[in-house]
C-alpha positions in Angstrom: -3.2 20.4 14.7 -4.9 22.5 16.9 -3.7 25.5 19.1 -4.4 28.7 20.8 -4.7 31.8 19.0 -2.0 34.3 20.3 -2.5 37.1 22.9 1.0 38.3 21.8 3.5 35.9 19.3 6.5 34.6 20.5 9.3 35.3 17.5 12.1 32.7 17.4 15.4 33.5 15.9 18.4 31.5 14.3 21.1 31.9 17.0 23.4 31.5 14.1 22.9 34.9 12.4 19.6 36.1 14.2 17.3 36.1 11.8 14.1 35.1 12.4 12.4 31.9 11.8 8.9 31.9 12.4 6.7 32.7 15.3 4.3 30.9 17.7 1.4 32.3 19.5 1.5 33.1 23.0 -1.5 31.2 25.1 -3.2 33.2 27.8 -5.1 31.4 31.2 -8.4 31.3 29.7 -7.3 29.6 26.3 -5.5 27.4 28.7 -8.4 25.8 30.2 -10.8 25.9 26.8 -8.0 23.8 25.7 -7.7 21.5 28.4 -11.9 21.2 28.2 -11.3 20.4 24.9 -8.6 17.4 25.4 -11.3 15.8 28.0 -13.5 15.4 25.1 -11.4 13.6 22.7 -10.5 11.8 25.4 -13.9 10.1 25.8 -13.8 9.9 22.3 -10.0 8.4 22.2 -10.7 5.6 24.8 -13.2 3.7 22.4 -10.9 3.2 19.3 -9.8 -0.1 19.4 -6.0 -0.8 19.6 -5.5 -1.8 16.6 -6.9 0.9 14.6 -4.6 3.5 17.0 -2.5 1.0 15.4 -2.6 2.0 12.4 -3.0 5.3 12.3 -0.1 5.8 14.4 1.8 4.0 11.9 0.3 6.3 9.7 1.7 9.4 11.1 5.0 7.7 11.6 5.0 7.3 7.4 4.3 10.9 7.3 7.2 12.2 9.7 9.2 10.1 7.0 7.7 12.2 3.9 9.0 15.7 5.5 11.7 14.4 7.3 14.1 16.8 5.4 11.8 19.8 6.5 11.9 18.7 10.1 15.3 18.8 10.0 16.4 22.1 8.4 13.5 24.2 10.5 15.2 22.5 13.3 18.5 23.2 12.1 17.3 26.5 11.9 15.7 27.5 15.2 18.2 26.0 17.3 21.9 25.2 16.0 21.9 22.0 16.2 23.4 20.1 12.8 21.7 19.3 10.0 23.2 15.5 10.1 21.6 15.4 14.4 18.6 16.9 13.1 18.1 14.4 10.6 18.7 11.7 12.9 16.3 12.9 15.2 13.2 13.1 12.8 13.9 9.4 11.8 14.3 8.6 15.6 10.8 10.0 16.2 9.1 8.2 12.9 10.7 5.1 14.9 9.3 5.7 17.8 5.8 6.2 16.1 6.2 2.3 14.6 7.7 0.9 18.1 4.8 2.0 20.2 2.5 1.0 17.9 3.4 -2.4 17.7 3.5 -2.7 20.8 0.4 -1.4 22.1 -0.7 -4.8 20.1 1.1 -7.0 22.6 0.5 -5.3 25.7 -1.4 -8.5 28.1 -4.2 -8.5 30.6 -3.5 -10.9 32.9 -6.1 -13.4 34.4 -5.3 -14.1 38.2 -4.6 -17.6 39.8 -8.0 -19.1 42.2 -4.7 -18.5 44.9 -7.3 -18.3 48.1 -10.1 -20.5 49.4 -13.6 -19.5 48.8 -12.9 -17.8 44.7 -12.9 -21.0 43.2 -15.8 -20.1 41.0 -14.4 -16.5 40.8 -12.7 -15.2 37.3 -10.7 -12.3 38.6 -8.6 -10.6 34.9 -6.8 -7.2 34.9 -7.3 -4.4 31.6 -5.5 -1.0 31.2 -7.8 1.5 30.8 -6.6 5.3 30.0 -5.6 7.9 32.8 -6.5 11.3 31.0 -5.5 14.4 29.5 -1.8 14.4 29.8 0.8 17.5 29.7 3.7 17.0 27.9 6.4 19.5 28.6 9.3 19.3 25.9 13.1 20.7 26.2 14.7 22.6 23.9 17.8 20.1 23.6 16.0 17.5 21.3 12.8 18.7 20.7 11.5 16.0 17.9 13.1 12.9 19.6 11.7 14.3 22.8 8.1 15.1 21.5 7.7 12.1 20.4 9.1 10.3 23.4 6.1 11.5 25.3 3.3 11.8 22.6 3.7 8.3 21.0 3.6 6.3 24.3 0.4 8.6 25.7 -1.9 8.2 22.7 -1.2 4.5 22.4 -2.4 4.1 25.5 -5.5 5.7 25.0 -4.4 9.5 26.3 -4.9 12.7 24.2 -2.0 15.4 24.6 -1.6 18.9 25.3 2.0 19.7 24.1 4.4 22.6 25.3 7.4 22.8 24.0 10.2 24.7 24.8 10.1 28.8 23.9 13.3 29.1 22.1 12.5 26.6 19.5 9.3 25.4 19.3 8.6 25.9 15.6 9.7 21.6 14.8 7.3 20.7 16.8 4.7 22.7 16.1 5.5 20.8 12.5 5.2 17.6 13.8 1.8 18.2 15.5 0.6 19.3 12.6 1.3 16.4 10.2 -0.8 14.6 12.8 -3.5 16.5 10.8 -5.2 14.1 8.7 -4.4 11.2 9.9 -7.6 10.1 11.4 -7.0 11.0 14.8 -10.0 12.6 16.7 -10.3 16.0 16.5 -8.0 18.0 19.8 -6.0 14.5 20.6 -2.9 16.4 19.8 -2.8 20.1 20.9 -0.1 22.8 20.9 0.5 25.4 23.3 3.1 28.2 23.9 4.9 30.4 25.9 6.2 30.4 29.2 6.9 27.5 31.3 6.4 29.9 34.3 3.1 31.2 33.4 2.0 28.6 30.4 3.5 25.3 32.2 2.0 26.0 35.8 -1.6 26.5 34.0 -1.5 23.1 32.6 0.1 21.7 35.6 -2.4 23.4 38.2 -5.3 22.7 36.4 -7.2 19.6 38.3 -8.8 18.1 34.6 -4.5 17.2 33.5 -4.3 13.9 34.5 -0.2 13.6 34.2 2.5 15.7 33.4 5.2 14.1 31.5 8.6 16.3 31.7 12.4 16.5 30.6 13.8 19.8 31.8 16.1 20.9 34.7 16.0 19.6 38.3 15.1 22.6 39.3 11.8 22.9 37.0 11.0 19.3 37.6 10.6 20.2 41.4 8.6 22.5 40.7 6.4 20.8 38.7 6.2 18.4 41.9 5.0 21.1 44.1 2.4 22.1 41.6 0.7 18.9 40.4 0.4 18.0 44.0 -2.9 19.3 45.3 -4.9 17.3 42.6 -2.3 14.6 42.8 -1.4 14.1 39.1 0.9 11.3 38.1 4.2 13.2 37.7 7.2 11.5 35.4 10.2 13.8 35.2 13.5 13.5 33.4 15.8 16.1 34.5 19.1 17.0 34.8 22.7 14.7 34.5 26.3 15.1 35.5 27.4 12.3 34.2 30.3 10.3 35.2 32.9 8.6 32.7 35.3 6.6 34.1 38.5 5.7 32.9 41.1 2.8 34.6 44.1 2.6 33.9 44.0 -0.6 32.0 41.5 1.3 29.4 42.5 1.6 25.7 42.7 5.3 25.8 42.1 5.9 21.8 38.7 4.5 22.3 37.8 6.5 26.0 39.0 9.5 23.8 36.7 8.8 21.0 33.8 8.5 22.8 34.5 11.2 25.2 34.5 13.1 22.3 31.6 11.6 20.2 29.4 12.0 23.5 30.3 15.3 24.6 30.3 17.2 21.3 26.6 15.6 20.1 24.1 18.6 20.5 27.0 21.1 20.9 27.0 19.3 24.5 23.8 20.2 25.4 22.7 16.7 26.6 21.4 15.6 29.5 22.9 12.4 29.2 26.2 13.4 27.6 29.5 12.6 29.9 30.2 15.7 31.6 32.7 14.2 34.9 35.7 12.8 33.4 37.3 11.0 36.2 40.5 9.4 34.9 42.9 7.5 37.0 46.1 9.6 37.8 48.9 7.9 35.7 47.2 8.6 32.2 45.1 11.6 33.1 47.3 14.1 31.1 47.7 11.5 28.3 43.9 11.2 28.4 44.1 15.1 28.1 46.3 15.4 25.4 44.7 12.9 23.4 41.3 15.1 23.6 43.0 18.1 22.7 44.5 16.5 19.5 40.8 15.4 18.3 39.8 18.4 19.5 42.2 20.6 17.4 40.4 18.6 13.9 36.8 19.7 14.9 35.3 21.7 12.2 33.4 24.5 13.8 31.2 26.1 11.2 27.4 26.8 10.3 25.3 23.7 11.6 23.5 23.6 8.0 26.6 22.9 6.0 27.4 19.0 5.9 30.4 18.5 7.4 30.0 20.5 10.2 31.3 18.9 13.4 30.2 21.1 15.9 27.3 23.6 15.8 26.3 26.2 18.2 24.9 27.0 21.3 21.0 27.8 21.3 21.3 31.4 22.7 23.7 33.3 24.1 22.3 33.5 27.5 22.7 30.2 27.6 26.5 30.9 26.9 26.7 33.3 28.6 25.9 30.9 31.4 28.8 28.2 30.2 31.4 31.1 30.0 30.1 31.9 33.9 30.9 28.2 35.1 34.0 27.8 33.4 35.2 31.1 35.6 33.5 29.4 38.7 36.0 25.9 37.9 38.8 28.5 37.5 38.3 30.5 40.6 38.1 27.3 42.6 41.8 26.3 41.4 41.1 24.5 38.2 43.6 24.8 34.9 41.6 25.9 31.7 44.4 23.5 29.8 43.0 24.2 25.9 40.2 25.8 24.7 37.2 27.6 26.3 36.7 30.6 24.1 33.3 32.3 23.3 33.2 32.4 19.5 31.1 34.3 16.9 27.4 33.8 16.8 26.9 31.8 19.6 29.7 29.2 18.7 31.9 28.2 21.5 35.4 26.6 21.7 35.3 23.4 23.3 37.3 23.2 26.8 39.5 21.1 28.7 39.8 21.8 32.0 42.5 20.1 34.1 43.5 19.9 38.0 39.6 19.6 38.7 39.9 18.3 42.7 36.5 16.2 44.0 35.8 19.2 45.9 35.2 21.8 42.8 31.8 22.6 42.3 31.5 20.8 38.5 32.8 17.6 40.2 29.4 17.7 41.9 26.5 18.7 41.1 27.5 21.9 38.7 26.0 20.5 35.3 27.6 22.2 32.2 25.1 22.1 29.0 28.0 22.8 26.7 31.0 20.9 25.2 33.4 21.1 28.2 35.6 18.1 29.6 36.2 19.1 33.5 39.0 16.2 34.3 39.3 14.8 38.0 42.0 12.5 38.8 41.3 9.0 40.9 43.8 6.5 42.3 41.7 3.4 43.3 38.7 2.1 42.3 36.7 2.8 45.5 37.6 6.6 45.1 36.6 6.5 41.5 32.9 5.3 42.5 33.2 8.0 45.5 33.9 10.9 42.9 31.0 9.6 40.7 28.5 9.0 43.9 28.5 12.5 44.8 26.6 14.2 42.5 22.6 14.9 43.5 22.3 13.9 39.9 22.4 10.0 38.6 21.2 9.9 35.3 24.0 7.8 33.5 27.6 6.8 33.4 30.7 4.9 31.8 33.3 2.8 32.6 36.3 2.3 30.7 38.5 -1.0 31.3 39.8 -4.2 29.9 39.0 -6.2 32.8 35.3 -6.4 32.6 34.7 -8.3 36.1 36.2 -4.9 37.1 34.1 -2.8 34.8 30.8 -4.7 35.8 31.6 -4.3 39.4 31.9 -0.8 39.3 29.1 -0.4 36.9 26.8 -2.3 39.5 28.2 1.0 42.0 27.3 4.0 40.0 24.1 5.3 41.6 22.7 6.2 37.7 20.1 4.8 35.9 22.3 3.5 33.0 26.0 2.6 32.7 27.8 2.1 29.9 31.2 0.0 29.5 33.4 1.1 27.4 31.4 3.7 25.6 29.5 6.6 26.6 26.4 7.4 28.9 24.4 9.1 25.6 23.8 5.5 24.4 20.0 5.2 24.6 17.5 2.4 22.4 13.8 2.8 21.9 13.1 -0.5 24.3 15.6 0.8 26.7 13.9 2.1 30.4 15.7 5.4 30.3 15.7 7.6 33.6 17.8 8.7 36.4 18.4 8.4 40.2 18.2 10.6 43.1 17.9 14.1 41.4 18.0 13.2 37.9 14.0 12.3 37.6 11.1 9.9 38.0 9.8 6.8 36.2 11.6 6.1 32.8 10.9 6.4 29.0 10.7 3.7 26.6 8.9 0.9 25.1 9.5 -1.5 28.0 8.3 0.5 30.8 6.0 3.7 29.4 2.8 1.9 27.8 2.6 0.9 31.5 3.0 4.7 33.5 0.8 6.1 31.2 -2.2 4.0 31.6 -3.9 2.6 34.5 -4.9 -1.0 35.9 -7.9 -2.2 36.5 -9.3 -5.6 37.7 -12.7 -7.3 36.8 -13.8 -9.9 39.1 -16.7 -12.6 37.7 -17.9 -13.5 40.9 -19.4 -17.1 40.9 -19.3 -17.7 37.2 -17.6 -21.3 37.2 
């Protein structure tokens, strides 16, 4: 593993009790661009292994992620609240990842064009994917191994090295991961680690004209940014930003089950998920059963120290970020909103999930106001056409649900969510390694995942025999 030397460290604390954890270095501009020199030569150097030796060692490294898979998840654990049972989910999520891309960097085709005009009949005309470049990878704080590996595993099987960034808060997991890459067999500066601000840190690596991508999940508001600086050298840009995601509920739904996975969806990562169900539009004649319901599963939730085992709920990762939860909850209030159960700020960063009822279309978390924290904002609906309004109105169009026993219903109003995934009868968190996961509108650009990636982060080019038949 290879990174920067620190002009000042970065400490990162448990936001359970505060201690510290560890600390990362802080990179300046100038080790920013030795850095970024560096990835250009393993580049060259990357581009000439053949695909089935980054095969194997990729396959390699996943094997390894396996071996320390219990350290992973307690430094994890550690620097960010999240459970110990997510945590371990999430390293044997990113060993998968490691395998999937692997095998199928083996299967990825050229393609040899038809003789479809007069006058190439002697022509052989075939496509190859070649490589783009040095590539930024810019990882949230939310699920930083899953995530890390969502952009690293793709980019090197395709021939890219990596300059990785993750996230300031909690960027000690994946500083481990990077450096079980150590070896491996992988050319020296393939995978490199940075740190420190995205402001100062992020905008070097995105400004500088040798990155040939930027691969980002963060907020909207970051990813636009990152727009407006990767476009003077025109850098391929793939973003996955921010959700407010809708979960419908008809009236013909079994309402055990919507309140089960309301539950299960909202509550993973303390509700810090981009993807998690955060509009809970619910038609008007079970609404308050629908509420009630969540309250009583709500009431059995054990909220305690995300280490211990059977913890259900852990905490948020600072409390600025809390602090910003506790602000929006006041915001639904002020605009007229109930606060029905729940809501209170906790010890240590630990939070009380909240219902909130009497949420009109109008309010602002009906829209486009995106809580990252376990909070159930209900809206009542009376037809279906208003329920697909309520749900359309958002900038944001990651993913969705629909709830219903009639699934010709269901699939018509799944086909009229503006998201880039729907779920029936379960929620919008539902995510496979081969699935193309991205959003609409506001919610990003191009899509992870084994069927579409390979492909965004390499480049096509075609070969033309000319004359040779």
């Amino acid at each position: 593993m290879n990174s920067v030397m620190p002009e000042s460290g970065i400490n990162v604390h448990n936001p359970v009790d505060g201690s510290l954890v560890g600390s990362v270095p802080r990179a300046s501009e100038a080790q920013i661009q030795s850095i970024v020199q560096k990835s250009l030569k393993a580049a060259s150097e990357w581009k000439r292994v053949p695909v089935y030796r980054r095969a194997e060692l990729m396959y390699k490294y996943a094997d390894k992620i396996r071996t320390k898979q219990e350290s992973i998840a307690r430094l994890e654990c550690a620097e960010m609240g999240k459970r110990i049972t997510e945590c371990r989910g999430e390293a044997d999520v990113a060993a998968r990842i490691f395998e999937g891309y692997a095998e199928r960097i083996k299967h990825m085709y050229s393609e040899v064009l038809p003789q479809s005009q007069p006058g190439i009949e002697s022509d052989i005309i075939y496509t190859v994917r070649e490589p783009i470049g040095p590539i930024a990878c810019i990882v949230p704080f939310n699920y930083p191994v899953e995530l890390y590996s969502q952009k690293a595993a793709p980019a090197i099987a395709a021939g890219n090295p990596i300059i990785v960034k993750p996230a300031s808060t909690n960027p000690l997991a994946v500083k481990m991961m990077i450096e079980l890459a150590d070896d491996i067999g992988f050319p020296e500066n393939l995978i490199q680690f940075v740190s420190g601000s995205g402001a100062d840190v992020g905008k070097w690596l995105v400004t500088n004209p040798d990155i040939a991508a930027v691969s980002l999940t963060g907020s909207t508001d970051v990813g636009i940014r990152i727009m407006v600086n990767a476009a003077p050298n025109l850098h391929r840009v793939f973003l996955e930003l921010g959700g407010n995601d809708a979960f419908i509920v008809h009236e013909d739904s079994d309402l055990e089950l919507a309140a089960n996975e309301a539950i299960e969806g909202r509550l993973q990562n303390t509700g810090q998920t981009c993807c998690a169900p955060k509009r809970f539009i619910i038609h008007n004649s079970v609404k308050d059963t629908f509420a009630d319901l969540l309250v009583d599963r709500l009431k059995k939730i054990r909220i305690t120290n995300p280490a211990d085992e059977d913890s259900d709920l852990g905490c948020i990762i600072s409390k600025s970020a809390l602090d910003t939860v506790m602000k929006q909850i006041d915001i639904c209030i002020s605009e007229g909103c109930t606060l029905y159960w729940g809501g209170e700020r906790l010890e240590n960063n630990f939070f009380k999930p909240a219902v909130i009822t009497n949420v009109l279309p109008k309010c602002s978390v009906a829209t486009d106001m995106e809580i990252f924290g376990p909070v159930f904002p209900i809206i009542g609906f009376e037809t279906d056409e208003e329920a697909v309004r309520i749900a359309n109105s958002s900038q944001f169009g990651l993913s969705g649900a629909v709830f219903s026993g009639n699934y010709k219903r269901a699939l018509q109003q799944a086909a009229a969510l503006e998201c880039g995934c729907t779920v029936i009868n379960g929620h919008g968190t539902y995510r496979t390694l081969d699935q193309p996961f991205g959003g609409y509108k506001k919610s990003g650009i191009g899509r992870e995942g084994m069927l579409n990636t390979l492909e965004e982060m390499s480049q096509l080019k075609t070969i033309v025999l000319k004359g040779m038949l």
